[in-house]
N, C-alpha and C positions, 0 to 999 in steps of 0.2 A: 504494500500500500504506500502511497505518496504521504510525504511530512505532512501534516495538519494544517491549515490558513486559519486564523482567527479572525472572526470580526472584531475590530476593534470596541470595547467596553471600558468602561471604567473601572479600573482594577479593587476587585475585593477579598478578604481575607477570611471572609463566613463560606464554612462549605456550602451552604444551601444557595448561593451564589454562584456554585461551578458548574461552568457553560456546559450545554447538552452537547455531544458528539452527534453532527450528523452525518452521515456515510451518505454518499450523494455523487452525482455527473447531472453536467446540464441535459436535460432531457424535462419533456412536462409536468410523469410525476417528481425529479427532483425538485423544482421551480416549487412543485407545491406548496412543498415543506420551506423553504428558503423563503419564501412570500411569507407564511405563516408566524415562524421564527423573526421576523422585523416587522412585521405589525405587530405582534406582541411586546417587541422589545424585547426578547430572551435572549442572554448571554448563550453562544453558540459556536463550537469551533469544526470546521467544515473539513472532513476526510474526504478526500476525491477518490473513486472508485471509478478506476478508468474501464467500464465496460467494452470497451473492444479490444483492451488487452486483456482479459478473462482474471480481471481480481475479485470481481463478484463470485467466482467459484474457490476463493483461497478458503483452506476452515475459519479461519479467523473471521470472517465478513458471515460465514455459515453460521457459524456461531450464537451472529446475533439477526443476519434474513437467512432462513432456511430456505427460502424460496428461492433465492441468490438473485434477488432482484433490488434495485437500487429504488426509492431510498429505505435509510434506514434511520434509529436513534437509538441513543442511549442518555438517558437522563440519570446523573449520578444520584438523583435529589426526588426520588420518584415515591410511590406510594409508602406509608411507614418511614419516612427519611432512606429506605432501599433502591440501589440503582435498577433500573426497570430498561429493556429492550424492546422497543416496537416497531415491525418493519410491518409494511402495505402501507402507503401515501395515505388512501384514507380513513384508518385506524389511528395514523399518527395524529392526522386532522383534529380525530376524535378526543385522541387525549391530550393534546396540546389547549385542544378548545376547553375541554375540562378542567384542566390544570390549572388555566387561568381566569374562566369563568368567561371568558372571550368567544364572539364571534360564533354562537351558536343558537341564540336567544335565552330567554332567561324564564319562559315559561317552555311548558309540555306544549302546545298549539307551535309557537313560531320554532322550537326546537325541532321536530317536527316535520316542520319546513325545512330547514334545513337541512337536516338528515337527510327525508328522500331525494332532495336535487343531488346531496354529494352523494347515494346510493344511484342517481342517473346517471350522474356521471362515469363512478366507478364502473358501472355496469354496462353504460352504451357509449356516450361519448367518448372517450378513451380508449375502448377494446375496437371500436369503429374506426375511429381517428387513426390506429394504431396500425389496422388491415392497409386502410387507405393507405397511406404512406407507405409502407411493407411495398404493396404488390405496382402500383403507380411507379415508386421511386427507387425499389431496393431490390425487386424480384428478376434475376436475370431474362426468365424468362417473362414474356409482357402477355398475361390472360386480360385478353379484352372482356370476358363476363364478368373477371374479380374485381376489374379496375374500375366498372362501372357499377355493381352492388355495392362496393365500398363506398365509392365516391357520391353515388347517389343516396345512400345510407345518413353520412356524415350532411348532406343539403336539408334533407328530408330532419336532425335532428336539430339544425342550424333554424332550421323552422319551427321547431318544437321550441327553443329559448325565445326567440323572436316571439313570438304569440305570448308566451307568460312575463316576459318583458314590456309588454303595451301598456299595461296597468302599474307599474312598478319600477325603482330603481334597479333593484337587483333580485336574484332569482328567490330568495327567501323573504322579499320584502325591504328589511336588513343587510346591509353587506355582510356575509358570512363565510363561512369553509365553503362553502356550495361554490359560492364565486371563485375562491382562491385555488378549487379544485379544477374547474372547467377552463377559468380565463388561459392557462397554460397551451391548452389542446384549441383554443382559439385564433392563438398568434400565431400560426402556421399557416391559416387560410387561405391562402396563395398558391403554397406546395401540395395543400387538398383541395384543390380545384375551384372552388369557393369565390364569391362575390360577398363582400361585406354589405356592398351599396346594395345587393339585394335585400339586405336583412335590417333596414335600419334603428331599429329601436336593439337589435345584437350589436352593432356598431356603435350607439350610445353608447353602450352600458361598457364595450371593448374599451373605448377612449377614456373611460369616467376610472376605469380600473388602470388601464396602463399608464395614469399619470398619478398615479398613488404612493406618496414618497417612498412607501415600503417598497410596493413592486417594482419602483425602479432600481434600491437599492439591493433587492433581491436578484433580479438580472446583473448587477454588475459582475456575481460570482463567473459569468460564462469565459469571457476573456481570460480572467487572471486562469482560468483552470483548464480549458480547453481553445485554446490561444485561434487558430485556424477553422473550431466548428465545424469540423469536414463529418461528413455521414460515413461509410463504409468504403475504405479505398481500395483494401486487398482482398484475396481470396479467404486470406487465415483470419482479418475481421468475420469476413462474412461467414464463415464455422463457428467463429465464437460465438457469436451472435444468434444465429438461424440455424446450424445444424447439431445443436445439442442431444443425448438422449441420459436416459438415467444413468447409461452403464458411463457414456462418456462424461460424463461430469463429473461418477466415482473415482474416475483415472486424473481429471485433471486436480482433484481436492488433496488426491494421497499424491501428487508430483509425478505419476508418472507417463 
C-alpha cells in the first residue's frame, strides 16, 4: 500500500480525535466517502489503494473489505470507544451519518427518505452507471445490445431523479447521503452518453452540489493520488480489474 496523505487538521492530543483511515482510489464510490468525511468535518487520513495494480487483493486491505472493493474505513474511535471497520460506500454513508447525527434526517419519515434514495442508488444507479461505462468504454469487445441497455438504462434513471427533483432541492428533500451517494455517478455524464440539458431540474440540483465547498474539497484528492486519471491502459490492468475468479484472487492474496 502507498504512505498515507493526510488532510490537513488541526493537530490534537485526545484519542477520540484520531483521524478515520480511509482506504480509497478516485473512482464514484471513493468520492463518496471523501465528500462525506468534509462535510462533516472529520479528521481523516486517506490510504490510496491503487486498484489497477491489484492492492485491493493484499490480506491486509482483506482484512478490513472482504469484498476487496474500495472504499473502505476504519474509525479508531468507533462504537464503545473500539476501533470499528466498515467497507461498502453505502454502509459507511450509514455510519458516518450516525456517528454524527449528520445528513440523514432527524426523524423516522425524512430518514427514511433518505435511506431509500441511497438504497437506489446503491442498487441501480451505480450497478447501471457501472455496466454502462464497463461495456461503452472498457469492453474490448463492442456488444451493440449491452451498450444500448446500459446506456438506455442509466437515461431512463436520469429521468427517475429528474421527476423527484421538480418539487425539491434534493433527492430526500434535505441534502443528505442520498445526494452525496448518486452526485458521484452523475459527473460522468458525458462518458455515459447523457445530456444534462435534457434533465434540467438533475442539472440544478448537479451545479447546487458541485459547488459545495466540501465537494470540491473532496475532489481535490484525484490529482494529488492519481496524477494522469487514465482508465485501463494494459492488458495486466484489465485482469486485475475484469478477469478475477475466486481461485484467482486466493493466488494473488497468498503472493503467489
Amino acid at each position: 500500500m502507498k504512505r498515507a496523505v493526510k488532510r490537513a487538521t488541526k493537530p490534537s492530543r485526545r484519542r477520540r480525535d484520531a483521524p478515520i483511515a480511509l482506504y480509497y482510489w478516485p473512482t464514484p464510490n471513493g468520492w463518496k466517502i471523501s465528500i462525506m468525511l468534509e462535510e462533516c468535518a472529520l479528521p481523516y487520513v486517506v490510504h490510496p489503494i491503487d486498484i489497477s495494480k491489484g492492492e485491493q487483493f493484499k490480506p491486509r486491505f482483506l482484512a478490513i473489505s472482504p469484498n476487496n472493493r474500495i472504499p473502505a474505513i476504519v474509525d479508531p474511535n468507533g462504537p464503545g470507544g473500539r476501533p470499528i471497520a466498515v467497507f461498502e460506500s453505502g454502509a459507511i454513508l450509514l455510519y458516518l451519518a450516525d456517528k454524527t447525527g449528520k445528513f440523514v434526517g432527524s426523524d423516522l419519515r425524512s430518514r427514511t427518505e433518505a435511506i431509500q434514495w441511497l438504497f437506489w442508488q446503491m442498487g441501480g444507479l451505480g450497478p447501471m452507471a457501472g455496466q454502462n461505462n464497463h461495456f461503452s468504454n472498457y469492453a474490448v469487445e463492442k456488444l451493440q445490445y449491452a451498450m444500448d441497455r446500459y446506456r438506455n438504462e442509466v437515461n431512463r434513471l436520469y429521468g427517475v431523479m429528474n421527476k423527484r427533483l421538480a418539487d425539491r432541492p434534493y433527492l430526500a428533500g434535505d441534502y443528505s447521503i442520498a445526494d452525496m451517494a448518486s452526485y458521484p455517478w452523475i459527473v460522468p455524464w458525458e462518458r455515459q452518453g447523457q445530456k444534462l440539458s435534457d434533465f434540467p431540474n438533475l442539472q440544478r440540483w448537479f451545479e447546487a452540489i458541485k459547488a459545495r465547498p466540501a465537494v470540491v474539497k473532496a475532489y481535490e484528492w484525484t490529482p494529488k493520488i492519481n496524477p494522469g486519471q487514465g482508465g485501463i491502459r494494459t492488458a495486466e490492468e484489465r485482469a486485475i480489474l475484469f478477469g478475477q475468479t475466486a481461485q484467482s484472487i486466493e493466488r494473488m492474496a497468498s503472493g503467489q
